[in-house]
N, C-alpha and C positions, 0 to 999 in steps of 0.2 A: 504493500500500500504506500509504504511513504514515498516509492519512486516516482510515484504517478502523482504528489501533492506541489500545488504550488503553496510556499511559504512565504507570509510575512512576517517580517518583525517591525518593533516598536521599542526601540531604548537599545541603540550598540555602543552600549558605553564598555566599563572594565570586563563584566562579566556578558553582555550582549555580544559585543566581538567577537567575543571565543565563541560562541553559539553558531553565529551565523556564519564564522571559517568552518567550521564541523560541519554544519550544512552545507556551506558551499563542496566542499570536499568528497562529499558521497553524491554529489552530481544534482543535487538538488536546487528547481528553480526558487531563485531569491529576491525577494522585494523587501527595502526597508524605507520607515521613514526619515525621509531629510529632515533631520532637528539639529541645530546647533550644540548640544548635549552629547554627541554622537563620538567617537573616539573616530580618528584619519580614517574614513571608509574607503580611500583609492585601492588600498589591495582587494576589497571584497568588490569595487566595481571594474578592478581587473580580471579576478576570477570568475564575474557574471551574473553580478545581482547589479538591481538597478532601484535608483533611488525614486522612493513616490512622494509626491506635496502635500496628500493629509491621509486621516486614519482611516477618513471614508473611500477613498481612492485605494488605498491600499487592501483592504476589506475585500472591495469588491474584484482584486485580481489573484485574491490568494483563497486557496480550502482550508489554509489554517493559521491561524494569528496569532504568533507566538509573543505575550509581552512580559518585557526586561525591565522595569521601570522604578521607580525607588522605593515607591510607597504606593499605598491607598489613594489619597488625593492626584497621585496622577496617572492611575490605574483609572478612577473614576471620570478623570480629565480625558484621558486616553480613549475612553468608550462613549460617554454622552455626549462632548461637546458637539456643538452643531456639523461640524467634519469630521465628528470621532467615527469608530469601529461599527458603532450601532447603524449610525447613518446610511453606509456602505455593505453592510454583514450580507454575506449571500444565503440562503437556507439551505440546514444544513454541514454548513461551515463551521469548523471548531476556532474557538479561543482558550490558549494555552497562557495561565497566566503562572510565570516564572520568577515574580516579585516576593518579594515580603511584605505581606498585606494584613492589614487586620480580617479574620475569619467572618466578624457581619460583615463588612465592607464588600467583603467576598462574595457570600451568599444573596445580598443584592443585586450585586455585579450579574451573576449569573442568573439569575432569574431575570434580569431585563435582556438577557445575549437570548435565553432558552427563550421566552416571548417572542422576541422577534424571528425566531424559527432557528437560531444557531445554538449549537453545540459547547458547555464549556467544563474547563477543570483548573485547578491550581496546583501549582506544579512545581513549588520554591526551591532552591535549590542550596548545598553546603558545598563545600571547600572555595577555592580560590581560584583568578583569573589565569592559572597556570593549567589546571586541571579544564577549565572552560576552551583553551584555547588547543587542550590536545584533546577534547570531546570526552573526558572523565568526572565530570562532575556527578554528584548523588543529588537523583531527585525523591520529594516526597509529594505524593500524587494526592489529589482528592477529587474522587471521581465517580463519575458512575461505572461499575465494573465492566460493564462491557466497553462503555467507550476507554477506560483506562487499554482493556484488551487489545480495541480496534488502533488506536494510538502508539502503543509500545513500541514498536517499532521505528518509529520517527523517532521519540525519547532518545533510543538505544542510539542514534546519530551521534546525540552530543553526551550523554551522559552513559557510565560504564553500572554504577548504582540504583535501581527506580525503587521504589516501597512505595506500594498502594495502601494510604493511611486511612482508607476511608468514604465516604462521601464529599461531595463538595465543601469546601473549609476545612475538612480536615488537614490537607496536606501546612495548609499555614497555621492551623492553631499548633502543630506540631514543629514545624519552624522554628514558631516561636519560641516553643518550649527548649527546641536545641538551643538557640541562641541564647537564653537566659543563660541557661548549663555553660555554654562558649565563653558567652561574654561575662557570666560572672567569675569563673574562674579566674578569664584575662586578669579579672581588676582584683580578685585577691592574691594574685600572682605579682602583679605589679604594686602595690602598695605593700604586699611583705619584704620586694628587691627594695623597695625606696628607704623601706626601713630597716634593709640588711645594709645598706648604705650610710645608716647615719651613726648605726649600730659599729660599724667598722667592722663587721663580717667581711671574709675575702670573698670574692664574686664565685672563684672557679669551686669552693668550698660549697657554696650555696649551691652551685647549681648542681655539685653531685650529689649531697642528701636529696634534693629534691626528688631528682631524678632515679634515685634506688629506693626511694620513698613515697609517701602519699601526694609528689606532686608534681610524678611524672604521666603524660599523657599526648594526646594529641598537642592543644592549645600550650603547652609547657614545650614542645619543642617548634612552633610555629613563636615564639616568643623570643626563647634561646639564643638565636642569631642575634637578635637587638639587645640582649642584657651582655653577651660576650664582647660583640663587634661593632653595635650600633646600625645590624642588618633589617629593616624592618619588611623585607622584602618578603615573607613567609606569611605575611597577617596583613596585606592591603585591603584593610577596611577602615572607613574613618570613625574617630570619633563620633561627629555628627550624626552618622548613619548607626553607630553604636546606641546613641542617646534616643534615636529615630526606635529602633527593635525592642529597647528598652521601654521604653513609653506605650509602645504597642502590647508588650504585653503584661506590663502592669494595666491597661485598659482591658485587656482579655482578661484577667485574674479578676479584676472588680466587676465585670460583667457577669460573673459567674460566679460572685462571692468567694472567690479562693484565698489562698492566705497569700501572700504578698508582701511580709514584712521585708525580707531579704530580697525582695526584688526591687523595692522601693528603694533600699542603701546601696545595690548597682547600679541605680536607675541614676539617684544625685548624684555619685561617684561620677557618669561620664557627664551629666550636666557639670558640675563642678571643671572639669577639663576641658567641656566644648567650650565654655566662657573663656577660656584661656587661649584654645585654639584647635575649634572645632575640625579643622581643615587637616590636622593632624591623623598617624594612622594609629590606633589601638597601643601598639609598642609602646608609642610616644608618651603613652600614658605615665609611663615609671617616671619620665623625666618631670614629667609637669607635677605630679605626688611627690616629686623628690626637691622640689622648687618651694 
């Protein structure tokens, strides 16, 4: 099936890029939209995608809509505006949304794509623009089982990982929940270095307990290279966008009356450092705790 889809996409920023080189690669037609937001697209309009003026244009030359985009607000900007997806949507047609979204946001979202006769799922994705750009990313699906079925194979393009979490929203309440796990770690990782720091701990000491200890893991060697080297090349995600997932799902928790205290004190930790310098990536965090 996915040889025969034409695809568009919506957001080829860090992680949209990688997406849409994956696709390109397995021969697949490509349509994105021209936004200034978009990382250098001349290699993806040298290997044969071509760029479209809005979401409704784009809609209506693809069988599925793949969107990359940051958030909710422009996931919802992305589909309603008067040129958005909605506008354009062919019947039929799927919307693959790949953001990190708030889960209502979501289930509205698709219920106005499913009205107007298309198809949709959430489809958020983990690891890094390294993993996106050699088509290994992990996605976590929320879907209807059979269209998750009918689908999987386009997935399998860009992504090496899929996990069908569910129904629609689930794949993003699930997101979320990893990223809590991710990003709180990050910041109790990073504010114990700032205080092995002040403590006059030696670095290389620190990082072996950790690491034969309770605080070795993924996020502890995506970190690693910036408390050694000052590498923050392994964790390019910002702050902002931290404070952004963080905030989402303290919203999800209070929507659902869940506890939330320890999410709250992640949540003003990256606040506290996007004030300072949201534009910064996650790493950076030790430095600004340590300031």
């Amino acid at each position: 099936m996915a040889h025969e889809q034409r695809i568009g996409m919506i957001g080829v920023g860090l992680m949209g890029h990688g997406i849409a080189s994956s696709l390109l690669r397995h021969g697949l037609p490509l349509s994105f939209l021209d936004h200034p937001g978009n990382r250098p697209t001349a290699d993806l309009i040298a290997a044969g995608a071509r760029a479209v003026a809005s979401g409704a244009a784009l809609a209506g030359v693809s069988d599925v809509v793949i969107l990359c985009v940051t958030g909710s607000p422009e996931v919802e900007d992305s589909v309603f505006r008067d040129d958005g997806v909605l506008a354009g949507l062919r019947p039929g047609s799927v919307v693959i949304d790949c953001s990190t979204a708030m889960p209502s946001s979501t289930v509205r979202v698709a219920a106005a794509i499913e009205a107007a006769g298309g198809r949709f799922m959430d489809a958020p994705m983990t690891r890094t623009p390294k993993e996106a750009a050699e088509g290994k990313l992990n996605l976590i699906v929320g879907s209807d089982p059979a269209l998750f079925a009918e689908c999987r194979p386009l997935l399998a393009r860009f992504a090496e990982n899929i996990v069908h979490a569910g129904p629609v929203g689930s794949g993003h309440a699930l997101k979320l929940l990893h990223n809590f796990v991710s990003l709180g770690f990050a910041a109790v990782l990073a504010e114990a270095t700032a205080c092995a720091r002040r403590a006059g701990v030696d670095t290389d000491v620190l990082l072996q307990v950790l690491a034969k200890g309770g605080g070795g893991g993924v996020v502890f060697e995506r970190l690693r290279p910036f408390i050694e080297v000052r590498d923050d090349s392994g964790f390019r995600f910002t702050i902002a966008n931290a404070l952004k997932d963080m905030g989402y799902y303290t919203a999800m928790a209070g929507e659902r009356g869940a506890a939330s205290v320890t999410a709250e004190a992640v949540r003003e930790t990256y606040a506290r450092a996007a004030r300072k310098h949201g534009g910064s990536t996650v790493p950076a965090l030790i430095d600004l705790l340590s300031s």
